[in-house]
VEXDREN-2710 file (C-alpha; in Angstrom, 1 decimal):
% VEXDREN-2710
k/r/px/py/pz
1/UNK/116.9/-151.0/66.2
2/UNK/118.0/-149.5/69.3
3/UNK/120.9/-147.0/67.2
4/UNK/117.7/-145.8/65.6
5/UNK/115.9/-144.8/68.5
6/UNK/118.9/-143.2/69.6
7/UNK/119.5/-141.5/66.8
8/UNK/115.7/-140.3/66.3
9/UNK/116.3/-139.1/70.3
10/UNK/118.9/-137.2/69.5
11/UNK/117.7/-135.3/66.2
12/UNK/114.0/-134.6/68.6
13/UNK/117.0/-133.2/70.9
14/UNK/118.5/-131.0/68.2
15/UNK/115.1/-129.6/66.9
16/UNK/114.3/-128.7/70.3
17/UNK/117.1/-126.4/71.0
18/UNK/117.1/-125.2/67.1
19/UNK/113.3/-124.1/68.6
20/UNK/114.3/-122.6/71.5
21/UNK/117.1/-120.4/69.7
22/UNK/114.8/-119.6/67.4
23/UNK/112.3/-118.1/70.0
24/UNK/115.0/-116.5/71.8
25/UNK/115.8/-114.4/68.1
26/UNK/112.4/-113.7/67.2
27/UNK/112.1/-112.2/70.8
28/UNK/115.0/-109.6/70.0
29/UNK/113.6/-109.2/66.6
30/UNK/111.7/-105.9/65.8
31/UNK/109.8/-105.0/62.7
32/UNK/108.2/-101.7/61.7
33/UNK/104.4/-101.2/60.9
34/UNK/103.4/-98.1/59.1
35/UNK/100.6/-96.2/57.8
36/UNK/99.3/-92.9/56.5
37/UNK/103.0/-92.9/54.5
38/UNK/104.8/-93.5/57.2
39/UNK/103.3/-90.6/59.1
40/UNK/102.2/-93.3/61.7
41/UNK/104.9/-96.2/62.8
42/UNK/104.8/-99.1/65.5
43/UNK/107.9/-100.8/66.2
44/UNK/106.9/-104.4/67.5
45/UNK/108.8/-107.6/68.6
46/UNK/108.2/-110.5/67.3
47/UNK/106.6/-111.9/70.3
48/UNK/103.8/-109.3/69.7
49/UNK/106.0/-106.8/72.3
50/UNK/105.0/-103.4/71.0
51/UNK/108.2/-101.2/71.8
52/UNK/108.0/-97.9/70.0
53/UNK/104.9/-95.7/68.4
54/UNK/106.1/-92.2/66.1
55/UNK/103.1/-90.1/65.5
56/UNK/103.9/-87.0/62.9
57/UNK/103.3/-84.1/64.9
58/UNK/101.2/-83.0/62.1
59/UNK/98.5/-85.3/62.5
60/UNK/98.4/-84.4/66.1
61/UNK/96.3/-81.2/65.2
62/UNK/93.8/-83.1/63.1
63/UNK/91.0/-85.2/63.4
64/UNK/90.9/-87.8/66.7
65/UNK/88.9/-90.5/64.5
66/UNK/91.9/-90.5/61.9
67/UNK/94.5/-90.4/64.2
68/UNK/93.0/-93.6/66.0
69/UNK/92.5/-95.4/62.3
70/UNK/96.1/-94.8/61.2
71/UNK/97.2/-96.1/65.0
72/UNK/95.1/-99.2/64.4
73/UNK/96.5/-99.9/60.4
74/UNK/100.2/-99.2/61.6
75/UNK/99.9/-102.1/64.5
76/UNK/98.1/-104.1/62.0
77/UNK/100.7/-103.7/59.6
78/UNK/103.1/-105.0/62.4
79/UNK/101.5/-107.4/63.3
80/UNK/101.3/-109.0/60.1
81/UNK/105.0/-108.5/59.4
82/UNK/105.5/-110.4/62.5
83/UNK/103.7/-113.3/61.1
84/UNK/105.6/-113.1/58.1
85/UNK/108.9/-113.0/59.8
86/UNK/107.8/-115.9/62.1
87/UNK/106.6/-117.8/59.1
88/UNK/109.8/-117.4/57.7
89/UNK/112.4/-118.6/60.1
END
């Protein structure tokens, strides 16, 4: 009875650091959200770090309202990919 316990300890010990490693990749991990055809891109972490945001410099001319909706799809779009990611691993 007691090798069993010992052996349950040591597999809870082994998905632990499996966890921890894991965190430690999704931290370094990046995914892209896009929108407007990829006139609008987030680069995000998978810890929800937003790191980079490429605007088209020919949306910067038009309208504000648009601009601000394709912002909001492309983190959206990255955020979900996170999920996804997360999900999988």
């Amino acid at each position: 009875m007691r090798g069993n316990i010992g052996q349950l300890m040591k597999q809870a010990q082994a998905m632990q650091d499996n966890m921890r490693r894991l965190q430690e990749q999704l931290g370094s991990m990046e995914v892209e959200g896009q929108s407007g055809a990829g006139m609008v891109k987030v680069a995000m972490t998978c810890k929800h770090e937003v790191r980079r945001v490429s605007i088209d410099p020919s949306l910067m001319g038009d309208d504000r309202e648009m601009l601000e909706d394709l912002l909001c799809a492309a983190f959206n779009d990255a955020a979900h990919k996170v999920d996804a990611t997360v999900s999988e691993k």
